[in-house]
C-alpha positions in Angstrom: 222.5 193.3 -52.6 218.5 193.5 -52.7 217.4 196.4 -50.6 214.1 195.7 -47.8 211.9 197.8 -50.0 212.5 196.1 -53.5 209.0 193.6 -52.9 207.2 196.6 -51.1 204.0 196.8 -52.6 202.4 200.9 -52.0 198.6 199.7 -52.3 196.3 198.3 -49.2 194.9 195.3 -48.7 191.4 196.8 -49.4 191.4 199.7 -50.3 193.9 202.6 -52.3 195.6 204.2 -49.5 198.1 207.4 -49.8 201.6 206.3 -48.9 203.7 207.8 -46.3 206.8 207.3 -47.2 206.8 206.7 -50.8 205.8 209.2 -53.7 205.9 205.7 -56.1 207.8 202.9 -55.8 211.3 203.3 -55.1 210.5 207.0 -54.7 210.5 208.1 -51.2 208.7 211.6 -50.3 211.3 214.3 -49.5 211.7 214.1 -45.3 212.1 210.6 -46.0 215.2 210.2 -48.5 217.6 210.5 -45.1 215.8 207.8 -44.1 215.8 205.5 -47.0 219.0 206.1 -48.0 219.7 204.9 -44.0 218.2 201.6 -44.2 218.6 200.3 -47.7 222.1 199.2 -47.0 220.9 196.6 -44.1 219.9 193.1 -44.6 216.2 192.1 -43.4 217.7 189.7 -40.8 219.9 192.6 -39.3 216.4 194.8 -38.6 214.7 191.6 -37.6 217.8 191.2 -34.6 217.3 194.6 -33.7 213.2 194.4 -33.5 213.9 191.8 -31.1 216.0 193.7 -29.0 213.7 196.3 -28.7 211.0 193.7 -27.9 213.5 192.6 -25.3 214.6 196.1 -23.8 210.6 197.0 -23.3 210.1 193.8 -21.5 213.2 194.5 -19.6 211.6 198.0 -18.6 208.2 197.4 -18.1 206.8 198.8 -21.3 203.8 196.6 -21.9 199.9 195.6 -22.2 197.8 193.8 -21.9 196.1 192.3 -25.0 193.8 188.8 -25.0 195.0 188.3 -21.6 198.3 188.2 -21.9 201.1 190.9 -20.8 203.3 191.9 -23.7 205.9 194.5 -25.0 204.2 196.6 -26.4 205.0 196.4 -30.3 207.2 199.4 -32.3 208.2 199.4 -35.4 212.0 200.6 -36.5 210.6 202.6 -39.5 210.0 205.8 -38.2 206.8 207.6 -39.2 208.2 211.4 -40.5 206.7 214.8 -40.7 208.2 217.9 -42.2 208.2 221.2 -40.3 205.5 222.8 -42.4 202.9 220.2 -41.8 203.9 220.1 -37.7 203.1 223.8 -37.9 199.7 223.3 -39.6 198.7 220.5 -37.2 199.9 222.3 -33.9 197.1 225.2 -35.1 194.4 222.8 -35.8 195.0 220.7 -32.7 195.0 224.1 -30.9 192.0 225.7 -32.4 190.1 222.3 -31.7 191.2 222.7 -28.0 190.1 226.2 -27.7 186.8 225.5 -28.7 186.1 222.6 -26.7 187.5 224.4 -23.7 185.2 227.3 -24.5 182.4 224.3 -25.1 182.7 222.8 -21.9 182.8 225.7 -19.5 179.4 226.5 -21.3 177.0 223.6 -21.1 178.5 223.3 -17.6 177.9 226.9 -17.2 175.5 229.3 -19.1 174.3 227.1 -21.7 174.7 229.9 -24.1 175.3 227.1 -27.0 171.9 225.7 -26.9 170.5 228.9 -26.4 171.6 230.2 -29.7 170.5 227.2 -31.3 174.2 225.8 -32.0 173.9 222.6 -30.4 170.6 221.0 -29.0 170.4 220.6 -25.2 169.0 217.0 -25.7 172.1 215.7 -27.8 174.3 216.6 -24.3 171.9 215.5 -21.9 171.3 212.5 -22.9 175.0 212.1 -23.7 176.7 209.0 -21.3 179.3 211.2 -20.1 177.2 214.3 -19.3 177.5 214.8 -15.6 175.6 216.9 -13.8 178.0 216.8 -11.2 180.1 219.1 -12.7 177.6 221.8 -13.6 179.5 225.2 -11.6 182.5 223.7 -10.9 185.1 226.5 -11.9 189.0 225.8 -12.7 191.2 227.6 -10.9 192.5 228.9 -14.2 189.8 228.0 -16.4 191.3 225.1 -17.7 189.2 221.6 -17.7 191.6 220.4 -20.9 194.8 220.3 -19.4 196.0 217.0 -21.5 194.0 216.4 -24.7 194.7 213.8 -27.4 193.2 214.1 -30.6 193.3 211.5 -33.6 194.3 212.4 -36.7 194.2 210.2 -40.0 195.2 211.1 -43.0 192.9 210.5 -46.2 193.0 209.0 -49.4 194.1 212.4 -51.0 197.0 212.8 -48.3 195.0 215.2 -46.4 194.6 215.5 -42.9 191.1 215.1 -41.0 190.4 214.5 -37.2 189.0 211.3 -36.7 188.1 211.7 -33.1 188.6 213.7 -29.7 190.3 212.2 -26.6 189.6 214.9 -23.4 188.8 212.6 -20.6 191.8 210.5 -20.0 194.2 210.1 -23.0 196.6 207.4 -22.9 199.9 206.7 -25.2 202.5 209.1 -24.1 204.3 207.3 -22.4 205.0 205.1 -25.4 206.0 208.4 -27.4 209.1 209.3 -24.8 210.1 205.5 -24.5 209.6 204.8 -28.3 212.3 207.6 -28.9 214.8 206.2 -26.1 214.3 203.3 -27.5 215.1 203.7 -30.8 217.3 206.3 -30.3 219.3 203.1 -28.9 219.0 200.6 -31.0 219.3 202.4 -34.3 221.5 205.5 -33.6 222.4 205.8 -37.3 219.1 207.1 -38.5 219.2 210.1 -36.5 222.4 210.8 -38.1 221.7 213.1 -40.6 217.9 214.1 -39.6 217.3 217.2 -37.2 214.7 215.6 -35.4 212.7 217.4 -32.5 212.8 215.8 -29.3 209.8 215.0 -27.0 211.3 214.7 -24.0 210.0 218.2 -22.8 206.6 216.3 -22.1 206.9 216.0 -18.4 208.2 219.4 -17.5 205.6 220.9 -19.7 202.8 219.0 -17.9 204.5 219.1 -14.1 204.1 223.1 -15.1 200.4 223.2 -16.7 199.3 221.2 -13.5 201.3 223.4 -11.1 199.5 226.4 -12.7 196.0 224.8 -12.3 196.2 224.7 -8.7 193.7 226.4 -6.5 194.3 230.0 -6.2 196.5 231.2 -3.6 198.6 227.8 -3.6 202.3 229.3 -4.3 203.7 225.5 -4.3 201.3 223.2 -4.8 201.6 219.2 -4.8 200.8 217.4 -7.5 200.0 214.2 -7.2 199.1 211.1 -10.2 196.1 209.1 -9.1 196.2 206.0 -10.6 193.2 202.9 -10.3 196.5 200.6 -9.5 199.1 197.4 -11.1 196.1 196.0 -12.6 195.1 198.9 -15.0 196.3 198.6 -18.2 198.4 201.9 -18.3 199.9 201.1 -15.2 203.3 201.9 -16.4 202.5 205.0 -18.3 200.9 206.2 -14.8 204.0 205.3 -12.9 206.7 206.9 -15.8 205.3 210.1 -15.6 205.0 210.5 -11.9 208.5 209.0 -11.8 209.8 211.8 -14.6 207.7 214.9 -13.0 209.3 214.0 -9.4 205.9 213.6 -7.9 203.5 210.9 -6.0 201.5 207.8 -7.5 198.9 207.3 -5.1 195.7 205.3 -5.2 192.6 205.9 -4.0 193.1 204.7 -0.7 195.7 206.7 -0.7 193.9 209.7 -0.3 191.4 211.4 2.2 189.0 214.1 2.2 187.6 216.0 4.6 186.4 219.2 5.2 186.7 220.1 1.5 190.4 219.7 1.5 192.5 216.7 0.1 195.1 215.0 1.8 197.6 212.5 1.0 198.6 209.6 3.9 202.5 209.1 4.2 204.6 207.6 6.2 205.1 210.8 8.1 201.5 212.0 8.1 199.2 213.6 5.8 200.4 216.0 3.4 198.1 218.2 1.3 197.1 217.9 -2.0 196.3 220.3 -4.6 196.7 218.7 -7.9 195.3 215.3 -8.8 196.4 214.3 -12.3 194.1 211.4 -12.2 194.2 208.7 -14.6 190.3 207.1 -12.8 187.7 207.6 -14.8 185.0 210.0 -13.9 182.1 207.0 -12.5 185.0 205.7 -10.4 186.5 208.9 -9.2 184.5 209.9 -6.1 181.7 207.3 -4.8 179.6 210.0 -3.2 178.9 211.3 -6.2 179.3 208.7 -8.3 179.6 204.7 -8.3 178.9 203.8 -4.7 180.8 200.7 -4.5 184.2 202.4 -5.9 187.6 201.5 -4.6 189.7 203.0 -6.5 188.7 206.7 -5.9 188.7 209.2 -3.1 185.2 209.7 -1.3 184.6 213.9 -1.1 186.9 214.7 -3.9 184.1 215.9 -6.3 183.1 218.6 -3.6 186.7 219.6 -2.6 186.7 220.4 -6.5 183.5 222.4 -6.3 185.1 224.2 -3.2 188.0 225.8 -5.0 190.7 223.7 -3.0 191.9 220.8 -5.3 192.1 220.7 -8.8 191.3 217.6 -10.8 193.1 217.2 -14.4 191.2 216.5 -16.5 188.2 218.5 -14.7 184.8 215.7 -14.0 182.8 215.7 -17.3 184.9 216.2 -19.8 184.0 213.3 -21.4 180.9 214.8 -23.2 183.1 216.1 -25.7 184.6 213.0 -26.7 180.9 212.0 -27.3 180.8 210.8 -31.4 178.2 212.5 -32.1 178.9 215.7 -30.4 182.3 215.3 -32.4 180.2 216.2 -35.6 179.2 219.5 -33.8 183.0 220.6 -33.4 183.2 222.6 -36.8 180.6 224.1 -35.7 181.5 224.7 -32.4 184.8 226.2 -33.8 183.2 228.9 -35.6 180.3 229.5 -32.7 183.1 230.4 -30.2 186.3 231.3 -32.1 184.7 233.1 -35.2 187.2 230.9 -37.1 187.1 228.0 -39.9 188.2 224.5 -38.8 191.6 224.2 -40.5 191.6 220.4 -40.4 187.9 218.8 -41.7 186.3 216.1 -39.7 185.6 212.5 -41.5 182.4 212.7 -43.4 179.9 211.6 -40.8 176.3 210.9 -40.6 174.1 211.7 -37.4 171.6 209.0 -36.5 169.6 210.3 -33.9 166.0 211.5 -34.6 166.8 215.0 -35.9 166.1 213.2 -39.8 164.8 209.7 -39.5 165.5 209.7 -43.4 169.3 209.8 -43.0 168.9 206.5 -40.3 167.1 205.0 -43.4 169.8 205.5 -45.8 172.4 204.4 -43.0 170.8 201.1 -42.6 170.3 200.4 -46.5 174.0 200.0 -46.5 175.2 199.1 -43.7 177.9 196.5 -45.8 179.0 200.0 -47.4 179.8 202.4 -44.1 181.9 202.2 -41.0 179.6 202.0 -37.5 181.0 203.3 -34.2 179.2 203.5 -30.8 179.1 207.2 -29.6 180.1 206.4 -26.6 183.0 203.5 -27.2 187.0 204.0 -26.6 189.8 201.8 -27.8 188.1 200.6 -30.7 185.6 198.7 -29.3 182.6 198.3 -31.0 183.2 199.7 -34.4 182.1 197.6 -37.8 183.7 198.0 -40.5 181.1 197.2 -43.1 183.1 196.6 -46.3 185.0 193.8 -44.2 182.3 192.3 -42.1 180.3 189.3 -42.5 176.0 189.0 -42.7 175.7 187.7 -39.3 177.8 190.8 -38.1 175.7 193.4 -40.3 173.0 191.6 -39.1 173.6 192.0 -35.6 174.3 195.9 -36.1 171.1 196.5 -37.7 168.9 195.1 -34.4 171.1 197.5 -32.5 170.9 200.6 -34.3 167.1 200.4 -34.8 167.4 200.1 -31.0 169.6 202.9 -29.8 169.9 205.3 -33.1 171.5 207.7 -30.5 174.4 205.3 -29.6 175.5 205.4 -33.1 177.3 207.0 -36.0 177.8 206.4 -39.2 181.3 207.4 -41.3 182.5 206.7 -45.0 185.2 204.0 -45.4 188.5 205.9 -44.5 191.7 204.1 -46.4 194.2 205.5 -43.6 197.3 206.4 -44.2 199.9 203.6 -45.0 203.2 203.2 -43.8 206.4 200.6 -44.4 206.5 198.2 -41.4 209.2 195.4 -40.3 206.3 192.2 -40.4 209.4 189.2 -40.0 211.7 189.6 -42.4 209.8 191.5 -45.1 208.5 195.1 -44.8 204.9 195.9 -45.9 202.2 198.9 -45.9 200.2 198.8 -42.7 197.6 201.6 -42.4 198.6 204.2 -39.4 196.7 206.9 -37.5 198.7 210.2 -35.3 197.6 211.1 -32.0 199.4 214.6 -31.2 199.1 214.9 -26.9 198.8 218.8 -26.1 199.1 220.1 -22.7 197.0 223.5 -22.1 198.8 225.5 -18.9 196.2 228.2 -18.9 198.4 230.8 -21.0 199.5 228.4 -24.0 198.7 225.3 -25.6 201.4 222.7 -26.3 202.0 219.7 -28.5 204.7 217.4 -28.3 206.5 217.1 -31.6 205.0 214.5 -33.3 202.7 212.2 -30.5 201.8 208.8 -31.0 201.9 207.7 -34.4 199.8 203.9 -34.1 200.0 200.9 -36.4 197.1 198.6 -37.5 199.6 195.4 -37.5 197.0 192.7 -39.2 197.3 192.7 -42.7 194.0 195.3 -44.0 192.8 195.8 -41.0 191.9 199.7 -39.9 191.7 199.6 -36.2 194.9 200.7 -35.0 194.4 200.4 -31.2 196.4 198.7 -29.2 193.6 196.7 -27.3 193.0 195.7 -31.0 196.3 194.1 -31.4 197.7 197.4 -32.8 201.6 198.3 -32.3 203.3 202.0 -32.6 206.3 203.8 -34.8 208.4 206.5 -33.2 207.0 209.7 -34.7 209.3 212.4 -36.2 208.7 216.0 -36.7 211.3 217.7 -38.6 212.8 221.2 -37.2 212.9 224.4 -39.5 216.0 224.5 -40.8 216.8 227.9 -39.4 215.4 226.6 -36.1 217.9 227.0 -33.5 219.0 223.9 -30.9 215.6 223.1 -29.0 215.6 223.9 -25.3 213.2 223.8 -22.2 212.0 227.3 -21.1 213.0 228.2 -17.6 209.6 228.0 -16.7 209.0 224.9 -17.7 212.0 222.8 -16.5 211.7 220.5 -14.2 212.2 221.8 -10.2 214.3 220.4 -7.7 213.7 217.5 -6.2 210.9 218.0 -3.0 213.0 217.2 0.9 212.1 213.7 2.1 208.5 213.8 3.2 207.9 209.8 3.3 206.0 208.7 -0.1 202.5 207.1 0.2 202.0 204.0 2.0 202.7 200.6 0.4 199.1 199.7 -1.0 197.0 198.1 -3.8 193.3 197.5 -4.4 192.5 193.7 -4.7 192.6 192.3 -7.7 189.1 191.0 -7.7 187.7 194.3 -6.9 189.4 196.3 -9.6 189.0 193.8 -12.2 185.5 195.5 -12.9 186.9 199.0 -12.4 189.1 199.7 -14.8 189.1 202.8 -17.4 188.5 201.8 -20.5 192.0 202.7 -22.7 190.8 205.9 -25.0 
């Protein structure tokens, strides 16, 4: 019997891409021959049944989105994406190193300003940087921590090397699809994890429960955490409501909450309750509308100062999102060596700065435009990126007017052939080009990656944005234990605690639909 991969083709639909799984054809890389040798047996219409099933158990359990309107389970793929233990270990130091130095990068701009000082960065490129908030200068963490969850994007190149493709610190989304991708498959397609000693990621929400328990205010021996979500209309509405359902702790809205005197409270149905954690998944213009957006309803008026007072922490800290600024994301290897004295150990993607620090590199950017790939400094979810290779003269055309207009809002990156990977399209499987998002969790003392993340898949045929608001789906990411590793286990302190006495949950409430509709986070 024909196996699925006899009519897979290794090459891209535009460009040469380096193949996950396979070495050459029929060939599969070494953590993969477990795996191959696990599905060639089964018949295209057996994986195309259990596809469906998946589909139908994430309907079943709310794991959608929202894409073109439309609520939908959210796509994964039952060919696993697989990394050995070797390469985890090298991508848990860079992702850690990168962390470091944008903690050590944010305390100072909001702080000392040391970096501009010594010449290392220029003041102008932050101030003048959308998510630079002066609202946040001398706001100090309990524990020095403004990066408590971090999601970094990795891609890997043409030459099968790793290099960071961009920095998520202000509100990372996705891992709730890494813990229900695992359950899921772990489900449908026991068999494939016969053989492989796979590391699990179901550690996630003790390990965060513990990083935001240690980032409350000092002198807070049990604090309450609390997720603050903008509502059911967000898009990550269920990733909001998983966690807080797998740490044990409250989702609350805005209304939710109330501030006064510098202190945080939480209405229940017994009373207000005190709060001194907020992982809040509101963005930062939306968070406090005292500070911020006055007409708000989906954040807690006085929260911003409570901060500032020492007597609620906010994860991630206000402000954050300066580092996920593109163009400051071409400072990070710099950054890396200003603070930690170290070399990056994973490269960025070659990238060209367009502001007016050399007017003669905007010139050569806009000579060949049809030859680069343009991304708005400020954009998330893969909004507003043009790929020039694959767009059209009215496109191009469009993208010159406004990067003559707004050189700032722009960068400018060399055609990247991701990373390919076999995916179930039907009944066929084909290369589609993926990226890896690794989520680390930073609890003042250590910094923490789930194995593996959120590996994402670019489902149209040559197309290279892999986000899900793009029409992008997800494969259940493997990493590989040592094989002298002993059987994975939670650290005492970072198991999950017993469940709090009754204390009445939040009131029943929602923000209306046509207020929020204009409110909502953009997906990073």
């Amino acid at each position: 019997m024909a196996d699925i991969f006899d009519d897979y083709s290794m090459s891209g639909a535009m460009f040469e891409a380096w193949d996950e799984m396979f070495e050459r054809p029929g060939l599969p890389r070494s953590p993969y021959r477990s795996l191959f040798a696990a599905l060639q047996p089964l018949a295209p219409a057996d994986l195309r049944f259990r596809a469906d099933q998946l589909a139908r158990v994430f309907t079943d359990r709310g794991v959608t989105f929202a894409y073109a309107g439309e609520e939908r389970p959210f796509p994964l793929d039952l060919i696993p994406r697989i990394l050995d233990a070797h390469e985890w270990d090298l991508l848990t130091a860079a992702v850690q190193q990168r962390v470091k130095a944008l903690e050590a990068f944010l305390a100072d701009i909001y702080g000392a300003g040391r970096v501009f000082a010594d010449g290392v960065v220029p003041r102008k490129l932050i101030t003048t940087s959308a998510h630079f908030h002066r609202q946040a200068h001398g706001i100090e963490p309990a524990n020095g921590v403004r990066v408590h969850i971090s999601g970094v994007d990795l891609i890997r190149d043409e030459e099968g090397r790793f290099r960071v493709l961009e920095d998520n610190l202000r509100i990372p989304s996705g891992v709730s699809y890494v813990i229900e991708n695992r359950r899921a498959l772990t489900h449908t397609m026991p068999a494939l994890f016969a053989e492989a000693r796979v590391r699990p990621v179901d550690d996630y929400p003790a390990r965060l429960l513990a990083a935001l328990r240690a980032a409350a205010p000092e002198g807070v021996e049990d604090p309450t955490v609390v997720v603050l979500t903008p509502g059911v209309y967000n898009a990550a509405y269920f990733e909001h409501a998983l966690l807080a359902r797998l740490m044990g702790v409250e989702l609350v809205e805005g209304r939710d909450l109330v501030c006064s005197g510098n202190r945080v409270r939480m209405r229940t149905t017994q009373g207000e309750r005190p709060v001194h954690v907020v992982y809040r998944r509101v963005d930062d213009e939306f968070i406090d509308p005292l500070h911020f957006r006055p007409d708000s309803v989906i954040g807690c008026p006085g929260i911003v100062n409570a901060a500032r007072a020492g007597q609620v922490t906010l994860a991630n800290a206000v402000g954050n999102g300066v580092a996920d600024d593109k163009l400051v994301y071409t400072y990070v290897p710099d950054l890396i060596r200003y603070y930690l004295s170290e070399e990056p150990l994973i490269d960025n993607v070659e990238t060209y700065r367009l502001d007016d620090r050399d007017p003669e590199v905007l010139h050569d950017v806009l000579g060949r435009l049809d030859q680069l790939v343009l991304k708005p400094v400020d954009g998330a979810g893969g909004k507003g990126i043009v790929i020039g290779p694959q767009a059209s003269d009215e496109t191009l055309a469009a993208l010159r007017t406004q990067v003559e207009g707004d050189p700032r809002g722009w960068i400018a990156q060399r055609p990247v052939a991701l990373s390919t990977s076999p995916t179930l399209l039907g009944d066929r499987v084909a290369p589609r080009h993926i990226d890896l998002r690794p989520f680390a969790v930073n609890d003042g003392d250590e910094i923490w990656l789930v194995p593996g993340g959120l590996t994402r898949v670019a489902l149209p045929e040559g197309a290279l944005v892999v986000n899900s608001s793009q029409g992008g789906g997800s494969k259940d990411t493997w990493v590989l234990a040592h094989p002298t590793d002993p059987a994975p286990s939670v650290p005492q302190k970072h198991k999950l605690p017993e469940p709090r006495e009754a204390g009445g949950g939040p009131r029943d409430s929602g923000p209306a639909a046509a207020q929020l509709a204009g409110q909502q986070q953009q997906q990073q």
